[in-house]
C-alpha positions in Angstrom: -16.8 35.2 13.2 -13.5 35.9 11.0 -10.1 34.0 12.1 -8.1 36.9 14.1 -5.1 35.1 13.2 -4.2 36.4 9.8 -1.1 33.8 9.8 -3.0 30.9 9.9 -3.3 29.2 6.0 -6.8 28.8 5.4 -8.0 25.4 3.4 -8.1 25.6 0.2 -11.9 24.1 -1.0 -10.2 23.8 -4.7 -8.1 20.4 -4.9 -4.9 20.4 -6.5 -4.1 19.2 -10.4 -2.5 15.8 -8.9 -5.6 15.1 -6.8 -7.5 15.1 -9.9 -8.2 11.8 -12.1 -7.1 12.5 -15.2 -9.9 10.0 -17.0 -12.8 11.4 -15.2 -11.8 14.6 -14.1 -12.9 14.3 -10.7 -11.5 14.7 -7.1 -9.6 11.6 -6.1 -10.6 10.2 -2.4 -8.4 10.5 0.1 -7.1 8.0 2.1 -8.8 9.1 5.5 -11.9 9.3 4.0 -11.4 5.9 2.1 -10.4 4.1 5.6 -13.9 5.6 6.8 -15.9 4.4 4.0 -14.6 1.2 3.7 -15.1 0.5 7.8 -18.5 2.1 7.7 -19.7 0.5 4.5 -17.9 -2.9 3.9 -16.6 -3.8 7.6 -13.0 -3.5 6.5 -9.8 -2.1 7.5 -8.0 -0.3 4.6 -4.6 -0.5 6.1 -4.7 -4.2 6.8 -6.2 -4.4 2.4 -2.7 -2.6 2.1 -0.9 -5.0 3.7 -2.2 -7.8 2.4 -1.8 -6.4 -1.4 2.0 -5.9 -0.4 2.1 -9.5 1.0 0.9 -10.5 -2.4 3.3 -8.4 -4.5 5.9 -10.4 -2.3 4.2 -13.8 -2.8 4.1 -12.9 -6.6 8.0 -12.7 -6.5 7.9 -9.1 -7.3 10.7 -6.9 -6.4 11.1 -5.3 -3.2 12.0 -1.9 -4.6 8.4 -2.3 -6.6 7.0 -2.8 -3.7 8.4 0.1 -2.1 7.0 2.1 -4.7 3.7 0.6 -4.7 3.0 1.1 -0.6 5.2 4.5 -1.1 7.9 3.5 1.0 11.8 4.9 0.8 13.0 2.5 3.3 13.3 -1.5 2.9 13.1 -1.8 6.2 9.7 -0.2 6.2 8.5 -2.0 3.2 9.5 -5.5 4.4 6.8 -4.5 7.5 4.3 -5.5 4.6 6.2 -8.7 3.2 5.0 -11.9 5.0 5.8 -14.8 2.8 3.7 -17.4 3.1 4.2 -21.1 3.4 4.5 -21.8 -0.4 6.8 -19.0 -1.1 8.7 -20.8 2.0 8.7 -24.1 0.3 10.1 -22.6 -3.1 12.9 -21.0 -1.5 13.8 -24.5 0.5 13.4 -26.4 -2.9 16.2 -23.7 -4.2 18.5 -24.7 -1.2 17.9 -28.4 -0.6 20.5 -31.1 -2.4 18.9 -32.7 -5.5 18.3 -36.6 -4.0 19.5 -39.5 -6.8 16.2 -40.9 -8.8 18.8 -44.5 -9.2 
């Protein structure tokens, strides 16, 4: 039965140019259909995988405004959801702050 509602856009089946790899010329996978490949096949949870790279970029002393790039965020505040440093990055930052103790 056709759609009675000639307003309504229909989907398109062809993808667009960015949503095609440029090495292999295929469709690239979209992120819903990732998150229910990765739960179905490996048992994990995409958006926790994206938080953990972010936690990484943060461990790894990259910038935040990388980071923000990298998760596609335009506000900090947003980005540093995905910034947990860990205890090690914790200690560097205390070693920066603590007074140099006398060796004599």
């Amino acid at each position: 039965m056709p759609d009675s509602r000639p307003w309504r856009a229909r989907a398109s089946t062809r993808s667009r140019s960015d949503d095609i790899c440029p090495r292999t010329g295929r469709a690239r996978l979209g992120y819903d259909r990732a998150r229910v490949l990765l739960d179905k096949h490996a048992g994990l949870d995409l958006h926790q995988l994206r938080h953990s790279a972010a936690t990484h970029l943060g461990d790894a002393e990259v910038p935040l405004q990388l980071i923000m790039g990298k998760t596609r965020r335009k506000n900090p505040r947003t980005a540093m959801r995905y910034v947990k440093p860990g205890a090690e990055a914790i200690a560097k930052v205390t070693e920066v702050l603590a007074p140099r103790r006398r060796t004599h």
